[in-house]
PLY file of the C-alpha trace (Angstrom):
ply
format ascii 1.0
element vertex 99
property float x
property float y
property float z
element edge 98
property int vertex1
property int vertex2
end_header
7.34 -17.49 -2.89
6.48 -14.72 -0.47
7.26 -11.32 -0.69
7.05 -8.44 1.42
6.36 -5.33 -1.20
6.46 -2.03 0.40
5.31 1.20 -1.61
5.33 4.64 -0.98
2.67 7.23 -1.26
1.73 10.45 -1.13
-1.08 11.74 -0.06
-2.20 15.25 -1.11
-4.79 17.83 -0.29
-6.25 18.78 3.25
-4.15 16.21 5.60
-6.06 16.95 8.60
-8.24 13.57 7.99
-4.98 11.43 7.01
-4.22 9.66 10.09
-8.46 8.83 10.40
-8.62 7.45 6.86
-5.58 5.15 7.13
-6.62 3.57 10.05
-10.05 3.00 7.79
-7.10 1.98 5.10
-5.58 -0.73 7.92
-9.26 -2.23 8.87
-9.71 -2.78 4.66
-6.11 -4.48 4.23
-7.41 -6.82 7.51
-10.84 -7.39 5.81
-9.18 -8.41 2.39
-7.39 -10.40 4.28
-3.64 -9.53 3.38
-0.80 -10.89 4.70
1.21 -9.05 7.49
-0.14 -4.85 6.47
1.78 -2.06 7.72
1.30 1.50 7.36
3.59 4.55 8.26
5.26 7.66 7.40
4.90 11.20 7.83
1.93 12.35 8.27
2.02 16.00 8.44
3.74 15.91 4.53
1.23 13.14 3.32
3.99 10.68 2.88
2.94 7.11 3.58
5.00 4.04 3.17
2.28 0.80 3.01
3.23 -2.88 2.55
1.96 -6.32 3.09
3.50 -9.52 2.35
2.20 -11.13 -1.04
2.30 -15.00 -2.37
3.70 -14.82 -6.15
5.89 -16.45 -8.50
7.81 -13.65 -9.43
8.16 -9.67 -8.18
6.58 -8.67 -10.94
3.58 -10.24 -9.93
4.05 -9.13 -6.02
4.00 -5.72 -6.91
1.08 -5.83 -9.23
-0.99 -7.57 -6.09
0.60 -5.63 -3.97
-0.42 -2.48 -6.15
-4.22 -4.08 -6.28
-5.00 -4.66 -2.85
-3.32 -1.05 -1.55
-5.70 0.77 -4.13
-8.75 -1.20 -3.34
-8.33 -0.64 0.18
-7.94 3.25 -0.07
-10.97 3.19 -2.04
-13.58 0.99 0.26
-12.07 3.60 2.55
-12.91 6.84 0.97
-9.50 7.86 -0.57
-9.14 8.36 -4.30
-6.00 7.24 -6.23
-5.91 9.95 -9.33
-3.38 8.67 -11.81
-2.70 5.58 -10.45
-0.44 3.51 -11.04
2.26 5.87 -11.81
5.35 2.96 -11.28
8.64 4.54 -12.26
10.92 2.21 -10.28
11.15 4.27 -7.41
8.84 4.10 -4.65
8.50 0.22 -4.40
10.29 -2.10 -2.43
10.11 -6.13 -2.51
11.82 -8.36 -0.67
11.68 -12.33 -1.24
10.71 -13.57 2.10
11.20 -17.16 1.64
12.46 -18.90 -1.33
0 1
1 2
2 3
3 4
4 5
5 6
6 7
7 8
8 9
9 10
10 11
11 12
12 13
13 14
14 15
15 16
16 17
17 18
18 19
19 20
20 21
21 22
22 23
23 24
24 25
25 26
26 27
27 28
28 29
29 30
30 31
31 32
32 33
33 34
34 35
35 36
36 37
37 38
38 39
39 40
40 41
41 42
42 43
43 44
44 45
45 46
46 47
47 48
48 49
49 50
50 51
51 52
52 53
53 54
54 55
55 56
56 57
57 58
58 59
59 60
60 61
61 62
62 63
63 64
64 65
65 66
66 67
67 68
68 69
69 70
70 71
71 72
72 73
73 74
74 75
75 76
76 77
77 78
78 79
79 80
80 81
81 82
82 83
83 84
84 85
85 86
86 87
87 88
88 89
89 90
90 91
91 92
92 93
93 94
94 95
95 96
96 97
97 98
């Protein structure tokens, strides 16, 4: 099944290079190759909503790609992800695309 998983972020610290390090974050999601990446927000207050569409069985393991190829792509782009995952329900969005 596909899913489209959608999870928000927020980015602390000096913001200035924010809108420069997620379009590095959009050419990693391309190279990994994922499914339909999108990236918005607001900016200025470092919160980002990201999401891709992901080919699972279940949510549960949409979100946990999902999860997987968001981090890795901040990372081979220079962002850090302290405390990550910190999943409390809130924050993540999946849709079942197809069934």
């Amino acid at each position: 099944m596909l899913f489209n998983v959608a999870i928000q972020v927020r980015f602390t610290g000096d913001l200035s290079g924010l809108e420069k390090l997620l379009d590095a974050v959009m050419d990693e999601l391309v190279k990994l190759h994922a499914t339909d990446p999108s990236i918005g927000g607001a900016l200025p207050d470092g919160d980002v909503e990201l999401s891709l569409a992901v080919e699972a069985e279940t949510l549960e393991e949409a979100t946990g790609s999902a999860f997987g190829t968001i981090r890795t792509a901040i990372h081979a782009a220079g962002g850090g992800t302290p405390g990550w995952p910190e999943f409390r329900g809130e924050g993540v969005r999946a849709q079942l695309v197809d069934a």
